[in-house]
PyMOL Python script that loads the backbone (N, CA, C, O; Angstrom):
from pymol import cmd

cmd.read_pdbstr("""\
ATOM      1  N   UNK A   1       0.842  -1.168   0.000  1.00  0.00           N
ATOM      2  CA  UNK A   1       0.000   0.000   0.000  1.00  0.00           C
ATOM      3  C   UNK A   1       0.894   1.241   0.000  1.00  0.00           C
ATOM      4  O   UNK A   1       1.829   1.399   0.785  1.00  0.00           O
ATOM      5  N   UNK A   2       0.446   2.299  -1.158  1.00  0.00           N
ATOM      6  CA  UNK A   2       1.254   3.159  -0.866  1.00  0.00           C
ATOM      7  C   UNK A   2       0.718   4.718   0.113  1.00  0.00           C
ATOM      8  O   UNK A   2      -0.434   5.142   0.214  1.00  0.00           O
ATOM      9  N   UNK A   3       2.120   5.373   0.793  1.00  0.00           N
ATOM     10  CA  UNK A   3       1.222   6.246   1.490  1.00  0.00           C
ATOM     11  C   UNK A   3       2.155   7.493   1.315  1.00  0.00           C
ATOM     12  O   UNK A   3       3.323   7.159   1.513  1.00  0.00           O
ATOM     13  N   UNK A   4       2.044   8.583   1.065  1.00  0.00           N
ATOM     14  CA  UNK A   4       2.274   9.604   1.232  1.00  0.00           C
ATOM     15  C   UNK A   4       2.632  10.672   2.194  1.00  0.00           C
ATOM     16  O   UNK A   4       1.743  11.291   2.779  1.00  0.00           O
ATOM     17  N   UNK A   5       3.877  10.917   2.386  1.00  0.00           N
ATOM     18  CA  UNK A   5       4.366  11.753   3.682  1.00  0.00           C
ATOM     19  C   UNK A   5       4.852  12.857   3.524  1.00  0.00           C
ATOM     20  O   UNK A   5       5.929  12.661   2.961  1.00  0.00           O
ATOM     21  N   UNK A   6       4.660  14.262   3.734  1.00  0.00           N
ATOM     22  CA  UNK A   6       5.022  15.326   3.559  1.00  0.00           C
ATOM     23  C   UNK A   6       5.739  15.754   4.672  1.00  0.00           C
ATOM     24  O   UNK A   6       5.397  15.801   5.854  1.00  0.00           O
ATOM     25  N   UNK A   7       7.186  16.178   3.916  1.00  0.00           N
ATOM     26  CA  UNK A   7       8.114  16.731   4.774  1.00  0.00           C
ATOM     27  C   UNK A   7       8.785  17.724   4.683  1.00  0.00           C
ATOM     28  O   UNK A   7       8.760  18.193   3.545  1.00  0.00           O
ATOM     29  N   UNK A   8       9.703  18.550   5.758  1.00  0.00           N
ATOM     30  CA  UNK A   8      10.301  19.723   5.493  1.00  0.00           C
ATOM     31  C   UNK A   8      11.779  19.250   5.612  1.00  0.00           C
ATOM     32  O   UNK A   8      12.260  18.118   5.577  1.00  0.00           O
ATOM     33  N   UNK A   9      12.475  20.762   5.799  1.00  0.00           N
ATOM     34  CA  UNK A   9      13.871  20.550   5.292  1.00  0.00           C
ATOM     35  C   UNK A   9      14.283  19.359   6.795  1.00  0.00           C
ATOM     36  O   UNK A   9      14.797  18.242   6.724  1.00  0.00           O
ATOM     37  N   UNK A  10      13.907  19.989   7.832  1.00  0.00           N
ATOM     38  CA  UNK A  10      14.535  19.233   9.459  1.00  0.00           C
ATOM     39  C   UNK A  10      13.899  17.357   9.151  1.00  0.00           C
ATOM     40  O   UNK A  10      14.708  16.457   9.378  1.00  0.00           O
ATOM     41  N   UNK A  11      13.092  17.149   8.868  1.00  0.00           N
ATOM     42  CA  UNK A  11      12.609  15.832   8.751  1.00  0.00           C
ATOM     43  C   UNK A  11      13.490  15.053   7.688  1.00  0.00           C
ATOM     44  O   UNK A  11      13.844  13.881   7.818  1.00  0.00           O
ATOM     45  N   UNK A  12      13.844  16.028   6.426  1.00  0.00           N
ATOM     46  CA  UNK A  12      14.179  15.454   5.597  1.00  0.00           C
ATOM     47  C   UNK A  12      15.747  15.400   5.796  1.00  0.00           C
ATOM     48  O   UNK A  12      16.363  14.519   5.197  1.00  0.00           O
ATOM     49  N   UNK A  13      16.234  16.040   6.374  1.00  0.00           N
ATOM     50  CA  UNK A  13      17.987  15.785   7.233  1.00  0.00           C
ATOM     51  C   UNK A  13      18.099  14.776   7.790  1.00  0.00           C
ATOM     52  O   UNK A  13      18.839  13.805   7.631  1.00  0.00           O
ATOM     53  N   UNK A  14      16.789  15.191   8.951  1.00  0.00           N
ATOM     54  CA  UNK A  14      17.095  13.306  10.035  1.00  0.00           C
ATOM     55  C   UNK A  14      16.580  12.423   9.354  1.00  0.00           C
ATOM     56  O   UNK A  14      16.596  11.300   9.858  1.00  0.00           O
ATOM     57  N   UNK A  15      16.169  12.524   8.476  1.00  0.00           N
ATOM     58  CA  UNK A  15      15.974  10.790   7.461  1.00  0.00           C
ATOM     59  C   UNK A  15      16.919  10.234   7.205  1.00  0.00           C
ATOM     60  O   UNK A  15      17.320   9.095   7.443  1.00  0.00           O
ATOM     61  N   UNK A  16      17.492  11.460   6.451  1.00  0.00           N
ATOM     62  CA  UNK A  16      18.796  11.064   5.679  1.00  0.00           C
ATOM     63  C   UNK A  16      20.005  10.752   6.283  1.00  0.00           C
ATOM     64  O   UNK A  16      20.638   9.794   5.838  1.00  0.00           O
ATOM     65  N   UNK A  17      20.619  11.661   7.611  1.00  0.00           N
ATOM     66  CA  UNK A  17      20.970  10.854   8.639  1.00  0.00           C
ATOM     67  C   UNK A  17      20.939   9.699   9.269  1.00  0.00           C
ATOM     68  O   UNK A  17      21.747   8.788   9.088  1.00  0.00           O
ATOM     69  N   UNK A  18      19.699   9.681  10.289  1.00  0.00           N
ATOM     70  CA  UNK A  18      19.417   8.159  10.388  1.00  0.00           C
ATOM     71  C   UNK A  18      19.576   7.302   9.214  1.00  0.00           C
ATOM     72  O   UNK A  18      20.373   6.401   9.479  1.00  0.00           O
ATOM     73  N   UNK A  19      19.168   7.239   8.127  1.00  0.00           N
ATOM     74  CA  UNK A  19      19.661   6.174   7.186  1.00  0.00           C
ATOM     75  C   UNK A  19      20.647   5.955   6.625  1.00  0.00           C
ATOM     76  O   UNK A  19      20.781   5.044   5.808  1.00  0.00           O
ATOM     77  N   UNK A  20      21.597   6.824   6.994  1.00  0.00           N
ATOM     78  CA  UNK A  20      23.056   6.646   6.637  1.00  0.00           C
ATOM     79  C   UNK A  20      23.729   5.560   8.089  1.00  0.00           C
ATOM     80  O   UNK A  20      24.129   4.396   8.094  1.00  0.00           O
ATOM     81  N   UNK A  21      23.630   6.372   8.957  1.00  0.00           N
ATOM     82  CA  UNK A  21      23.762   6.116  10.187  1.00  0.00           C
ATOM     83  C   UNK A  21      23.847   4.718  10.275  1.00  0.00           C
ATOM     84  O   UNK A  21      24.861   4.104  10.606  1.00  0.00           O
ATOM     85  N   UNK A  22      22.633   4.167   9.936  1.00  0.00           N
ATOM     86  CA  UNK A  22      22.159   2.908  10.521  1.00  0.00           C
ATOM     87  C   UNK A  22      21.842   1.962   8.928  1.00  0.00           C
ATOM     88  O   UNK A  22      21.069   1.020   8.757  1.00  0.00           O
ATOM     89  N   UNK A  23      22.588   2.515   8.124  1.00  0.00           N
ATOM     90  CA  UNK A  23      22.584   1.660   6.713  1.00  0.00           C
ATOM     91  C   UNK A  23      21.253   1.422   6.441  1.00  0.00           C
ATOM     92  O   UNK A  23      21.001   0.218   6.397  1.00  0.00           O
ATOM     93  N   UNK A  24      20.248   2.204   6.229  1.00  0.00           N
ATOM     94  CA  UNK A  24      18.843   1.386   5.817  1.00  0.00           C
ATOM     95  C   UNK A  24      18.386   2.350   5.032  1.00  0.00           C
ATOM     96  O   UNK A  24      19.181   3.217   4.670  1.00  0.00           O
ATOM     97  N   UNK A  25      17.368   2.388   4.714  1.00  0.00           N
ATOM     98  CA  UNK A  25      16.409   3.497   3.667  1.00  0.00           C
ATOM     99  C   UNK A  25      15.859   4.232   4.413  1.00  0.00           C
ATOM    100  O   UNK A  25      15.712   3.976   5.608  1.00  0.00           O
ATOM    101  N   UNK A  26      15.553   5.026   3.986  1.00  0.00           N
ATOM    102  CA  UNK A  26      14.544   6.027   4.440  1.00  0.00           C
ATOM    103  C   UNK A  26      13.170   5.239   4.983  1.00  0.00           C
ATOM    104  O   UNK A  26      12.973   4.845   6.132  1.00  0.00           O
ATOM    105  N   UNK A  27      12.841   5.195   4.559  1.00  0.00           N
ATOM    106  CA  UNK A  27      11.771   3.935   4.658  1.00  0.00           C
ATOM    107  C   UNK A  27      11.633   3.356   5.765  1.00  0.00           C
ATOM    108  O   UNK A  27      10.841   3.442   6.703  1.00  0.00           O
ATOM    109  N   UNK A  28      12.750   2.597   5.459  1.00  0.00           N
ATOM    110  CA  UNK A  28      13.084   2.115   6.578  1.00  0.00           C
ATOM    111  C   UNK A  28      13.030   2.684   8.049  1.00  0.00           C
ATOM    112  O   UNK A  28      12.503   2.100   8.996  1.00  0.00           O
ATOM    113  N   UNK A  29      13.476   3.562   8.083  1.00  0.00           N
ATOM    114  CA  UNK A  29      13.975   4.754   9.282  1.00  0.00           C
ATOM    115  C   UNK A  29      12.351   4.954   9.573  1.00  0.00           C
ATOM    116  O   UNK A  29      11.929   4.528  10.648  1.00  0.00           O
ATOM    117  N   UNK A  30      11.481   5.552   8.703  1.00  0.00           N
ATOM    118  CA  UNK A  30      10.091   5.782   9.148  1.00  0.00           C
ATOM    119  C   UNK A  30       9.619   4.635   9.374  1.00  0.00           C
ATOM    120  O   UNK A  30       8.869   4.687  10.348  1.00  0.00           O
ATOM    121  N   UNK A  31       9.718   3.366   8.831  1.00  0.00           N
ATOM    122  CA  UNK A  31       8.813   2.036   9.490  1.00  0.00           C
ATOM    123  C   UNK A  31       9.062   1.601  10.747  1.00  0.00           C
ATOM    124  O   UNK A  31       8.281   0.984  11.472  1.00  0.00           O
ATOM    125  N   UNK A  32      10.582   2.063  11.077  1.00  0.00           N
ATOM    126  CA  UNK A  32      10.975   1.430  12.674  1.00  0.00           C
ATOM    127  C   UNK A  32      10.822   2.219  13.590  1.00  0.00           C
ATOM    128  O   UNK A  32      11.016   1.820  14.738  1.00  0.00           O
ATOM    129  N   UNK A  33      10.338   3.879  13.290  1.00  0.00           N
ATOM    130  CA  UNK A  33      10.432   5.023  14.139  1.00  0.00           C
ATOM    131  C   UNK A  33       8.611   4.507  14.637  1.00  0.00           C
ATOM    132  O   UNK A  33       8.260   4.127  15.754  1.00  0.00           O
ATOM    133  N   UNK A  34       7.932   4.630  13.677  1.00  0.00           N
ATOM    134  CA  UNK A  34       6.511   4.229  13.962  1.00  0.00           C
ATOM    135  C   UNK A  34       6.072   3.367  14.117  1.00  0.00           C
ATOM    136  O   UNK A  34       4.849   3.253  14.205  1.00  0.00           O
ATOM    137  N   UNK A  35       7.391   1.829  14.273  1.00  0.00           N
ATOM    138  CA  UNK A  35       6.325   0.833  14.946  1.00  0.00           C
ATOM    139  C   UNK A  35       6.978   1.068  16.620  1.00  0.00           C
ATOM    140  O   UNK A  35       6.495   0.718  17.697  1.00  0.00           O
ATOM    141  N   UNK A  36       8.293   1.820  16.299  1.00  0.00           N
ATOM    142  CA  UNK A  36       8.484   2.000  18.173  1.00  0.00           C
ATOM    143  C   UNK A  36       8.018   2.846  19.031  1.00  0.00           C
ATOM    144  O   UNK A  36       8.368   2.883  20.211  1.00  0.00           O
ATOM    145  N   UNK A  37       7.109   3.665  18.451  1.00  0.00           N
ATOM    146  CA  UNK A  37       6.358   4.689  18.846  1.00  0.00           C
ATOM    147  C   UNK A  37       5.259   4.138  19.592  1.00  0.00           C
ATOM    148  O   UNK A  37       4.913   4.302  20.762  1.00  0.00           O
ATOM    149  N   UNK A  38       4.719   3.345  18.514  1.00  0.00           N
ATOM    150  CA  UNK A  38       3.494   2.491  18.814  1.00  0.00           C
ATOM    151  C   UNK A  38       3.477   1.236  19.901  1.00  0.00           C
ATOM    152  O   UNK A  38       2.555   0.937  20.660  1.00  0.00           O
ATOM    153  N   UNK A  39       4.676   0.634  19.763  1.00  0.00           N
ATOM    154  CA  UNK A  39       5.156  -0.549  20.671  1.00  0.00           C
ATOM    155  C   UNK A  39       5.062   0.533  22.501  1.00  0.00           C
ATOM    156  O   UNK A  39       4.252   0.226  23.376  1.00  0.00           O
ATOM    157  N   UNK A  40       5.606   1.171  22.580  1.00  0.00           N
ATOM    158  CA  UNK A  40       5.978   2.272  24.007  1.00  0.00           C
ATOM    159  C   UNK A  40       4.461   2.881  24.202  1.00  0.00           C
ATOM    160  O   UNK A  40       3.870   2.688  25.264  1.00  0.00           O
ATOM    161  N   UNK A  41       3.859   3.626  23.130  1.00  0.00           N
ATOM    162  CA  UNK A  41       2.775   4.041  23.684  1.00  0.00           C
ATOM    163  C   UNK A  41       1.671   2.825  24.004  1.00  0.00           C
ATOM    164  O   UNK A  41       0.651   3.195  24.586  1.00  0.00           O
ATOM    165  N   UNK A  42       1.756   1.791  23.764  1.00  0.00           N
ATOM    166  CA  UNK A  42       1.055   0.464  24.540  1.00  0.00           C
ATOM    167  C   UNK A  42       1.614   0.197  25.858  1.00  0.00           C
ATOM    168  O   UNK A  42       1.068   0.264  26.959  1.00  0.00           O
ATOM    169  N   UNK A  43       2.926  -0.150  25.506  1.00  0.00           N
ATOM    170  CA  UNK A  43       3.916  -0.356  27.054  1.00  0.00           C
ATOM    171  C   UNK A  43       3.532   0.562  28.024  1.00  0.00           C
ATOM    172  O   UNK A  43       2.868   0.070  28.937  1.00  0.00           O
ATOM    173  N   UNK A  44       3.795   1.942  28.101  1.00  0.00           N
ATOM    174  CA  UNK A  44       2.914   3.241  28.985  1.00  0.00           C
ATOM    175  C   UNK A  44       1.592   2.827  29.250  1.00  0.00           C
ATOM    176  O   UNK A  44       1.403   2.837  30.466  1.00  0.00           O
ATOM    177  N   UNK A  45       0.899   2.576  28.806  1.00  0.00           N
ATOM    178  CA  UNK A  45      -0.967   2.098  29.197  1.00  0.00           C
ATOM    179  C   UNK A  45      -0.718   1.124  29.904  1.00  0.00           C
ATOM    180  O   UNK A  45      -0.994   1.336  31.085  1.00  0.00           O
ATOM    181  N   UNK A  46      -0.165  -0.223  29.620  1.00  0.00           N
ATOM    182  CA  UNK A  46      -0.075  -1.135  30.416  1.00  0.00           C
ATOM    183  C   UNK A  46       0.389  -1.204  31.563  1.00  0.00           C
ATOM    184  O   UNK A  46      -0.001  -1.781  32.579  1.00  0.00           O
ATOM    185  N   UNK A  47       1.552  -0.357  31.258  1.00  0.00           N
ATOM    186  CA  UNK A  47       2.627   0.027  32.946  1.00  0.00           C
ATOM    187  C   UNK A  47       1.445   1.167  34.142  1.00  0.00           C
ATOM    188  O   UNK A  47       1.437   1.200  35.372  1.00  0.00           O
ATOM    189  N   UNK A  48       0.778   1.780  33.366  1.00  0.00           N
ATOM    190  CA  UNK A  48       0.139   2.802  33.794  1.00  0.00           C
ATOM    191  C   UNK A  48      -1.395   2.210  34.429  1.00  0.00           C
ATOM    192  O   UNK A  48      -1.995   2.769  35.347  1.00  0.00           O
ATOM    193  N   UNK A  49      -1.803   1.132  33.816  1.00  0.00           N
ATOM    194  CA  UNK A  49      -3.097   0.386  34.457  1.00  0.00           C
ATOM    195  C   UNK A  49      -2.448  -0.398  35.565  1.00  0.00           C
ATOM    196  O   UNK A  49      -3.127  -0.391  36.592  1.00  0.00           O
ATOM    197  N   UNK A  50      -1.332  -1.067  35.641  1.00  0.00           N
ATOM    198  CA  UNK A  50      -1.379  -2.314  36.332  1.00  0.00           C
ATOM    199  C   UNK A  50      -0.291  -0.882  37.747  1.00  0.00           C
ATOM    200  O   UNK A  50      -0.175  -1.316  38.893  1.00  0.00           O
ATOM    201  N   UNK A  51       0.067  -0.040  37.580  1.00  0.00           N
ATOM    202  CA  UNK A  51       0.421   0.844  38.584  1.00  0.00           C
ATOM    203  C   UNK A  51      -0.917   0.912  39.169  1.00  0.00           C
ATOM    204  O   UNK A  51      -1.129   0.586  40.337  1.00  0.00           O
ATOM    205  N   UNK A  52      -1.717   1.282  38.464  1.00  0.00           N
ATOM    206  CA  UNK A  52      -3.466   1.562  39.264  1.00  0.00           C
ATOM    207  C   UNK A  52      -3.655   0.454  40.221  1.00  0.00           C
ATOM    208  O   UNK A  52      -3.665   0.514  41.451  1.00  0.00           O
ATOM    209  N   UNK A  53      -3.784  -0.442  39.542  1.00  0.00           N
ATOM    210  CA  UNK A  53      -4.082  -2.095  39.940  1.00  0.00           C
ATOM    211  C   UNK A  53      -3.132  -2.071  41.733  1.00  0.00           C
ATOM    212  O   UNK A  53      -3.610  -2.079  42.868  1.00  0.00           O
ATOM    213  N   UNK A  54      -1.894  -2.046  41.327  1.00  0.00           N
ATOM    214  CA  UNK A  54      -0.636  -2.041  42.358  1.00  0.00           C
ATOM    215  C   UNK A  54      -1.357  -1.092  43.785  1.00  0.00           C
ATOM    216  O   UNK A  54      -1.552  -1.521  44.922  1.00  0.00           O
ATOM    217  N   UNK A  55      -1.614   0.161  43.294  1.00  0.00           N
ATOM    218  CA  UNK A  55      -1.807   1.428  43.787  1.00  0.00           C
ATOM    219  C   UNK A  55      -2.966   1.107  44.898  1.00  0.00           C
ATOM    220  O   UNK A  55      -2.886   1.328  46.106  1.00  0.00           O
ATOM    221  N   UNK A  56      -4.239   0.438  44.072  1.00  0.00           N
ATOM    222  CA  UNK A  56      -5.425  -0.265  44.870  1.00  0.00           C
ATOM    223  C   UNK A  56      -5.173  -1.250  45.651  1.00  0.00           C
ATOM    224  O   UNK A  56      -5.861  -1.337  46.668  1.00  0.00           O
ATOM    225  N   UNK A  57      -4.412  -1.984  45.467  1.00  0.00           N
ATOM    226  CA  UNK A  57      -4.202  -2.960  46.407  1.00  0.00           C
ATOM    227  C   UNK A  57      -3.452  -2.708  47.251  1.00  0.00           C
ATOM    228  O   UNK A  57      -3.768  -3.067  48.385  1.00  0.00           O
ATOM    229  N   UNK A  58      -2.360  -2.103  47.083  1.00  0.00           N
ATOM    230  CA  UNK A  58      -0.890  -2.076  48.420  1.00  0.00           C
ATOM    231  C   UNK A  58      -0.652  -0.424  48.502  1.00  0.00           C
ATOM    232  O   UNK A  58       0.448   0.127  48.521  1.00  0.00           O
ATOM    233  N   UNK A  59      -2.178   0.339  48.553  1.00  0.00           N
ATOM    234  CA  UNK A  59      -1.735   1.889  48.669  1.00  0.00           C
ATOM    235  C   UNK A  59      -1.778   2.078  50.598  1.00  0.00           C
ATOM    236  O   UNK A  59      -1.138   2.759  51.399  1.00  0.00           O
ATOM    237  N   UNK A  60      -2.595   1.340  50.678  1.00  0.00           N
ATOM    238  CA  UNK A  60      -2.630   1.705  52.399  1.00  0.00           C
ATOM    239  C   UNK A  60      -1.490   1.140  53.344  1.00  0.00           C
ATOM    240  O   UNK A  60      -1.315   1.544  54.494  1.00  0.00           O
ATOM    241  N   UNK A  61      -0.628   0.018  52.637  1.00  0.00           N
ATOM    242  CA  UNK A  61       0.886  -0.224  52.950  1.00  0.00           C
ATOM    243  C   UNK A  61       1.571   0.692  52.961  1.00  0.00           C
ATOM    244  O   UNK A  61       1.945   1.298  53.965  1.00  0.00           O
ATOM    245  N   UNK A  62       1.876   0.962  51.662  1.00  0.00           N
ATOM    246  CA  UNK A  62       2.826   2.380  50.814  1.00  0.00           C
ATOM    247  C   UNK A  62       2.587   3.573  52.015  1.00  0.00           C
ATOM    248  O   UNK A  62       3.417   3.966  52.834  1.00  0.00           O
ATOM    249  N   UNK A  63       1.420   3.937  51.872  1.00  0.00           N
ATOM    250  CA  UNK A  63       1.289   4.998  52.915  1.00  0.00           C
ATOM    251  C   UNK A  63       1.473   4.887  54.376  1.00  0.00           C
ATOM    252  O   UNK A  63       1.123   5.795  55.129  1.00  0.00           O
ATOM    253  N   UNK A  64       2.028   3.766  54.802  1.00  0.00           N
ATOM    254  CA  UNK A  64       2.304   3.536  56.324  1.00  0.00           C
ATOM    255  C   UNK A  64       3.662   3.137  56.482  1.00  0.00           C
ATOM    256  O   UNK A  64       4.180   3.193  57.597  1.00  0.00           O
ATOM    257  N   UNK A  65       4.311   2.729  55.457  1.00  0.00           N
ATOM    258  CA  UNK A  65       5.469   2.730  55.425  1.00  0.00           C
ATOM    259  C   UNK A  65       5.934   3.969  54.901  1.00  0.00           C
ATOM    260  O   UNK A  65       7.147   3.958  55.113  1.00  0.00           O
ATOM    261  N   UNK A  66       5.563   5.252  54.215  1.00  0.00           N
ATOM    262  CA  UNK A  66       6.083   6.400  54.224  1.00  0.00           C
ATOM    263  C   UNK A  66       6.273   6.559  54.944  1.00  0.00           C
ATOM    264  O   UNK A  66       7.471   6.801  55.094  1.00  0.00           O
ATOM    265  N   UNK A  67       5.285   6.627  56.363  1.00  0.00           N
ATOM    266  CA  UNK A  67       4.705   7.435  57.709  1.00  0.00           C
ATOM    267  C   UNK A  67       5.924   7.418  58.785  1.00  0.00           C
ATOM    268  O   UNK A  67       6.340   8.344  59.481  1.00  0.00           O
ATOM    269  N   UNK A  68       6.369   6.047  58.698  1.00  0.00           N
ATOM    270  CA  UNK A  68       7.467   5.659  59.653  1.00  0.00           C
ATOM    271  C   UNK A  68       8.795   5.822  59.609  1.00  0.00           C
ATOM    272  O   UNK A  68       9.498   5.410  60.532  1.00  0.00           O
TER     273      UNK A  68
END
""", "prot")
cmd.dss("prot")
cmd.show_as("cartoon", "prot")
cmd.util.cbc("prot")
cmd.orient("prot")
């Protein structure tokens, strides 16, 4: 599928950078930037629910062991 990305001069430097850098295409550089974007902003939700989870269960510990 093809998709279309519009860029300026700063985007179009660090492309070209990173793909020198790291021997790959351009392409490339945007397919691995946006699936690690996507991979972390899942990781954050998950880390961020099961903190809740943590928080509900062992908050009235936490807070008594501050205390002391």
């Amino acid at each position: 599928m093809a998709f279309t990305v519009r860029t300026d001069d700063q985007l179009e430097a660090a492309l070209d950078a990173l793909a020198s850098a790291e021997g790959i295409s351009r392409q490339e550089v945007v397919h691995r930037s946006v699936i690690e974007r996507y991979e972390r902003a899942g990781h954050a939700t998950r880390v961020g629910g099961l903190a809740e989870r943590m928080i509900d269960r062992w908050g009235d510990v936490l807070d008594r062991l501050g205390s002391a």
